[in-house]
DSSP file (Angstrom, degrees, kcal/mol; ACC not computed):
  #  RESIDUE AA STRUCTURE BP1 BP2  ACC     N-H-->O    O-->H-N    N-H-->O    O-->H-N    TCO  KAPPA ALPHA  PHI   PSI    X-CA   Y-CA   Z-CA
    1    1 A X              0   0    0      0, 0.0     0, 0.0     0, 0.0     0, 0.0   0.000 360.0 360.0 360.0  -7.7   48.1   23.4   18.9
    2    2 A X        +     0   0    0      2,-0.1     2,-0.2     0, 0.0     0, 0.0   0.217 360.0 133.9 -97.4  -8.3   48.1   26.4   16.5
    3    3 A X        -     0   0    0      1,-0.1     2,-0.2     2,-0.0     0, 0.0  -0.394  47.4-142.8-107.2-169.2   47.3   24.6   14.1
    4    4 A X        -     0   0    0     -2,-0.2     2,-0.7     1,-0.0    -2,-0.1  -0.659   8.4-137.5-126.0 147.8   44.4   25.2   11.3
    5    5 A X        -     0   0    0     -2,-0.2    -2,-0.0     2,-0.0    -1,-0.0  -0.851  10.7-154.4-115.6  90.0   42.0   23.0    9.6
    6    6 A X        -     0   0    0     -2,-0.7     2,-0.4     1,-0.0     0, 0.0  -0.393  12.9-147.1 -72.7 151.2   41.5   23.6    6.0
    7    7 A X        -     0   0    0      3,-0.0     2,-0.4     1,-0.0    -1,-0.0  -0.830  13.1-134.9-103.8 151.5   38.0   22.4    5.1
    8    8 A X        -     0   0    0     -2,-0.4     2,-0.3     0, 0.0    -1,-0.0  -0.714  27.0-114.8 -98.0 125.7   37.9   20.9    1.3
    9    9 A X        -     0   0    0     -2,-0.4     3,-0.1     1,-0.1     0, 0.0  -0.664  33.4-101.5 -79.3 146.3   35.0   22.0   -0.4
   10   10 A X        -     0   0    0     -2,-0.3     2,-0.2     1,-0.1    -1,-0.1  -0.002  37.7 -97.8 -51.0 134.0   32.5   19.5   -1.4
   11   11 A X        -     0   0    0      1,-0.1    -1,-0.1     0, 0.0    -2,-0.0  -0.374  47.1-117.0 -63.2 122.6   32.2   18.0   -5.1
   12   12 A X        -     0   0    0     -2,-0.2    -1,-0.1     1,-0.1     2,-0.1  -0.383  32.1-123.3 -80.8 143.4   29.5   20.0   -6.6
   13   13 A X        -     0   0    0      1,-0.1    -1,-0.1     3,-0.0     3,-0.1  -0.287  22.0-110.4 -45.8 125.7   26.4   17.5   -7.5
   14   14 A X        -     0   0    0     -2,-0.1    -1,-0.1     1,-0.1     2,-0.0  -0.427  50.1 -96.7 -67.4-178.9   25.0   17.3  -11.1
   15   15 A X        -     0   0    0     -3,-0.1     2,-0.4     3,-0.0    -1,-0.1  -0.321  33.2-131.9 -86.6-168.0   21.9   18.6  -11.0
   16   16 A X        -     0   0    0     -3,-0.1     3,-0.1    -2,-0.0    -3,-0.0  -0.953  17.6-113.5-110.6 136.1   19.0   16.8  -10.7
   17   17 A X        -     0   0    0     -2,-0.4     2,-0.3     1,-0.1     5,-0.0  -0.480  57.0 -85.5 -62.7 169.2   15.5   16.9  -12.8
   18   18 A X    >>  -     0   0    0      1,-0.1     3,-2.2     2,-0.0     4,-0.9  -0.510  29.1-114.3 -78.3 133.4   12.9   18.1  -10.7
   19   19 A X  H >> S+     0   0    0     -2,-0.3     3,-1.5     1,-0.3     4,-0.9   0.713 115.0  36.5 -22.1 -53.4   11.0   16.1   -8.7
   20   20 A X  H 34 S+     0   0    0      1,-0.3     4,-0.3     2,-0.2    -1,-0.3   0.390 104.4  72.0-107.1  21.4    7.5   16.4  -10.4
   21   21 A X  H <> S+     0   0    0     -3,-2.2     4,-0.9     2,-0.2    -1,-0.3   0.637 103.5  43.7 -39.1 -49.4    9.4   16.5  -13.9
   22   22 A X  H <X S+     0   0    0     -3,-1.5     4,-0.7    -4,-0.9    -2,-0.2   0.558 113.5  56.7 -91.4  -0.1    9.9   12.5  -13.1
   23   23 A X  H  X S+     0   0    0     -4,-0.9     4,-1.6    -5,-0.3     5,-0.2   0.774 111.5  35.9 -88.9 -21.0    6.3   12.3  -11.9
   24   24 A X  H >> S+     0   0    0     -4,-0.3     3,-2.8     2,-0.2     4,-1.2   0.929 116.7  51.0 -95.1 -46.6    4.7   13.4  -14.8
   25   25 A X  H 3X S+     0   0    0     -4,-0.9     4,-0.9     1,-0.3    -1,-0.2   0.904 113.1  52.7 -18.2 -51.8    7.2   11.7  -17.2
   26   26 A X  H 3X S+     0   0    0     -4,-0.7     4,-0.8     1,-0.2    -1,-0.3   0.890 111.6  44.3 -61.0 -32.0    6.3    8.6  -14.9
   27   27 A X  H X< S+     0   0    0     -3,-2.8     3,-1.4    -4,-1.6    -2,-0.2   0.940  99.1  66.0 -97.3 -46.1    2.5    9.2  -15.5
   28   28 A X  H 3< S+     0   0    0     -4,-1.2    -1,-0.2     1,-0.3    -2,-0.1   0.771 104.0  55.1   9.8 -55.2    3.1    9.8  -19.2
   29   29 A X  H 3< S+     0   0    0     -4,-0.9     2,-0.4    -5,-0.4    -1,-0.3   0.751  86.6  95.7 -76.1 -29.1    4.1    5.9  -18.8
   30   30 A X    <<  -     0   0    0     -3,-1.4     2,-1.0    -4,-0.8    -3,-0.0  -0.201  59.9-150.8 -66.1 132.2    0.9    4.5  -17.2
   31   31 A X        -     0   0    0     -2,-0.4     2,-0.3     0, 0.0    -1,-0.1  -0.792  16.7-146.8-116.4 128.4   -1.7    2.9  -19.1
   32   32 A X        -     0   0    0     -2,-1.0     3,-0.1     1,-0.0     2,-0.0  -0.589  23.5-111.7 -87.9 154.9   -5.4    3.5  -17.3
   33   33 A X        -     0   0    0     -2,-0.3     2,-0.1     1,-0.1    -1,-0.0  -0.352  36.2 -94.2 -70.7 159.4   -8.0    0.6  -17.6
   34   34 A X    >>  -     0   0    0      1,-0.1     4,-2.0    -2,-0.0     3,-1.1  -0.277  33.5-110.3 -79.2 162.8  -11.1    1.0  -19.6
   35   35 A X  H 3> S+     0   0    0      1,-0.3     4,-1.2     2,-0.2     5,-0.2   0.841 122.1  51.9 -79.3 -13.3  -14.1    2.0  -17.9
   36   36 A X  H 3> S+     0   0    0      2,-0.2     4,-0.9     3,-0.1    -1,-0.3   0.638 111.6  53.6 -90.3   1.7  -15.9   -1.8  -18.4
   37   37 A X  H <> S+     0   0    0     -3,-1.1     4,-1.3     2,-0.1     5,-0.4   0.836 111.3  43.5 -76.6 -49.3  -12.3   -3.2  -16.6
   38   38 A X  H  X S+     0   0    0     -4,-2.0     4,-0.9     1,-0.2    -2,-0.2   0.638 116.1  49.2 -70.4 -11.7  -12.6   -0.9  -13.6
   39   39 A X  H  X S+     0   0    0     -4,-1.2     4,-1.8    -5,-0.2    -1,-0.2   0.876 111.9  45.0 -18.9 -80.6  -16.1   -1.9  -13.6
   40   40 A X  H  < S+     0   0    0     -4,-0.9    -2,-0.2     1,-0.2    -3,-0.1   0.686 114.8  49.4 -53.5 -16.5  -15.5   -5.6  -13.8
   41   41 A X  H >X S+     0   0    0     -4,-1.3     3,-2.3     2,-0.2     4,-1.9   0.795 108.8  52.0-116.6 -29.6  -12.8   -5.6  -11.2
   42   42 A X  H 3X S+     0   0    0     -4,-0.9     4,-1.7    -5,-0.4    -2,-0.2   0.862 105.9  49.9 -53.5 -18.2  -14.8   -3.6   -8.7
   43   43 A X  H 3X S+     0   0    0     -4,-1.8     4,-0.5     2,-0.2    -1,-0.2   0.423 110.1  56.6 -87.9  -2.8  -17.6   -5.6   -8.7
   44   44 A X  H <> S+     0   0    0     -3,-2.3     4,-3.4    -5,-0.2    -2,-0.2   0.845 113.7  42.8-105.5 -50.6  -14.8   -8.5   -8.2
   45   45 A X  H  < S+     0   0    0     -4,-1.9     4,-0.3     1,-0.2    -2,-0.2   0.628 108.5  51.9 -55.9 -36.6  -13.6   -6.6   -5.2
   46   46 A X  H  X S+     0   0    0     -4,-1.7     4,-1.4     2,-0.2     3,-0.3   0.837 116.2  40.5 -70.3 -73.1  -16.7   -5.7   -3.8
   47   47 A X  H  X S+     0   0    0     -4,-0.5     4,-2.6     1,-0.2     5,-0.2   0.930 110.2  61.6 -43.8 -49.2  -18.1   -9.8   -3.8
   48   48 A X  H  X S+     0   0    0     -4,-3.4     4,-0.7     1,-0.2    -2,-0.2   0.848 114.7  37.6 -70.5 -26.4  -14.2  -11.1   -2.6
   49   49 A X  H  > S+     0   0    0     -4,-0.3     4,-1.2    -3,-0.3    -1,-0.2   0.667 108.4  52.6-112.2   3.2  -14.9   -9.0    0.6
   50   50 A X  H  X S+     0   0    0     -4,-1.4     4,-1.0     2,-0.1    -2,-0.2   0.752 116.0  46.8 -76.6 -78.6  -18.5   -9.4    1.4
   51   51 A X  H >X S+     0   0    0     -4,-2.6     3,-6.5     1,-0.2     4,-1.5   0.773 118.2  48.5 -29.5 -71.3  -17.5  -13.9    1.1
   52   52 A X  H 3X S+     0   0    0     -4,-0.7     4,-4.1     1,-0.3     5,-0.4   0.820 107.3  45.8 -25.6 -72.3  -14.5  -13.1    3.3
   53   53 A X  H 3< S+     0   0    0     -4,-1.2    -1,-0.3    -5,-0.2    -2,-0.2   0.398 112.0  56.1 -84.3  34.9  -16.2  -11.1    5.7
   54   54 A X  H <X S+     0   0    0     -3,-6.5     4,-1.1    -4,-1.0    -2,-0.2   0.823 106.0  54.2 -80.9 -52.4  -19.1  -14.1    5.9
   55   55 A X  H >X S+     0   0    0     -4,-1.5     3,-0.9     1,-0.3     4,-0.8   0.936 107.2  44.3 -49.0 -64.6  -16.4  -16.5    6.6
   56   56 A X  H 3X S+     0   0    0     -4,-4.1     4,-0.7    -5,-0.4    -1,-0.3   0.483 110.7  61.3 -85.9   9.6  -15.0  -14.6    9.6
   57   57 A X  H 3> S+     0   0    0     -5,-0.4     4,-2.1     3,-0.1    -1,-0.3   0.821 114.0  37.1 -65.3 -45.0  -18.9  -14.1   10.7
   58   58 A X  H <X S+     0   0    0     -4,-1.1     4,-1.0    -3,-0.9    -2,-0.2   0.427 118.2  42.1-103.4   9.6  -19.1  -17.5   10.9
   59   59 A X  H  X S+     0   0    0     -4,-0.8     4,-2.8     2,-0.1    -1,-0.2   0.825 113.0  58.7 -93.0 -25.9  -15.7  -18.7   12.2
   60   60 A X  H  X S+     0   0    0     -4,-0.7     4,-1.9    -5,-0.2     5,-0.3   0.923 110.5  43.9 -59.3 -54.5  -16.2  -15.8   14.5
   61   61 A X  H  < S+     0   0    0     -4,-2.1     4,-0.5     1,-0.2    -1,-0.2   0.678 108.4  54.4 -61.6 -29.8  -19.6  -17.6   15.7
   62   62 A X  H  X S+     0   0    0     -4,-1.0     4,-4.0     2,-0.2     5,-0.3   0.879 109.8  48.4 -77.3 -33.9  -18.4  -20.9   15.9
   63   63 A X  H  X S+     0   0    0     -4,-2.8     4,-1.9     1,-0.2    -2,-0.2   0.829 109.0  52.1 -27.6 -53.6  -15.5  -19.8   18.3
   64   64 A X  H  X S+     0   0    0     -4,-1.9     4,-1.8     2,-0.2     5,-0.3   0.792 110.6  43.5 -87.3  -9.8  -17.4  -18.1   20.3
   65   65 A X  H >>>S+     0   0    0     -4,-0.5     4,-3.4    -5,-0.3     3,-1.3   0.917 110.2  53.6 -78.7 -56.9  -19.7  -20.6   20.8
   66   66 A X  H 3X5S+     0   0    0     -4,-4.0     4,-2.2     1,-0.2     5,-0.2   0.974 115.3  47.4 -36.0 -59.6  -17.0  -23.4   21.3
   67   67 A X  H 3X5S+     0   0    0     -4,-1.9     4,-0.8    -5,-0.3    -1,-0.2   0.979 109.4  50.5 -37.5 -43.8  -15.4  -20.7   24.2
   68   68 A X  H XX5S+     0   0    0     -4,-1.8     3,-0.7    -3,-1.3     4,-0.5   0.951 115.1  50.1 -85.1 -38.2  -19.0  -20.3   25.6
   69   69 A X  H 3<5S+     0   0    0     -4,-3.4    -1,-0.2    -5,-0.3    -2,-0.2   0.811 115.3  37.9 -41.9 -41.9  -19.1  -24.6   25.7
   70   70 A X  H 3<<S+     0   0    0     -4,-2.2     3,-0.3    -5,-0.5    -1,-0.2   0.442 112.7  56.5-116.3   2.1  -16.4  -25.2   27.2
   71   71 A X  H << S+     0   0    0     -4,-0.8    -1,-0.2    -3,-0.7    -2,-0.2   0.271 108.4  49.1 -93.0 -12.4  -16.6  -22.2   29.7
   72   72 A X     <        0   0    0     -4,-0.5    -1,-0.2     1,-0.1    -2,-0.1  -0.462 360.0 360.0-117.0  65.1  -20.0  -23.2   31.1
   73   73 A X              0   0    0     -3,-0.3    -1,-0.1     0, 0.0    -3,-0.1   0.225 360.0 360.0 -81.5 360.0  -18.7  -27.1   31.6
């Protein structure tokens, strides 16, 4: 019952680089669009969610009317 528990010391880690050492290294790596591609593809973004939310205006409106039909029978 006497007896003692040697603890092992842990295997020291290498080190690491530093976190924002791999971000800018990472950023280093990016290539940004030109300003007429971020142009062109906002103006893409901007159109795809106005149609979108037309469509669910109008699916939204025929729903509710089929609901309102078939709730006053």
């Amino acid at each position: 019952m006497g007896e003692t528990v040697e603890k092992k010391a842990a295997p020291k880690k290498a080190k690491k680089p530093g976190f924002f050492k791999g971000v800018k290294s990472e950023f280093k790596k990016i290539s940004w669009p030109d300003k007429n591609s971020t142009f062109k593809q906002s103006v893409a973004v901007v159109s795809i969610s106005i149609v979108v939310g037309v469509i669910i205006a109008i699916l939204d409106y025929v729903i509710q009317y089929g609901v309102n039909f078939i709730a006053t029978m």
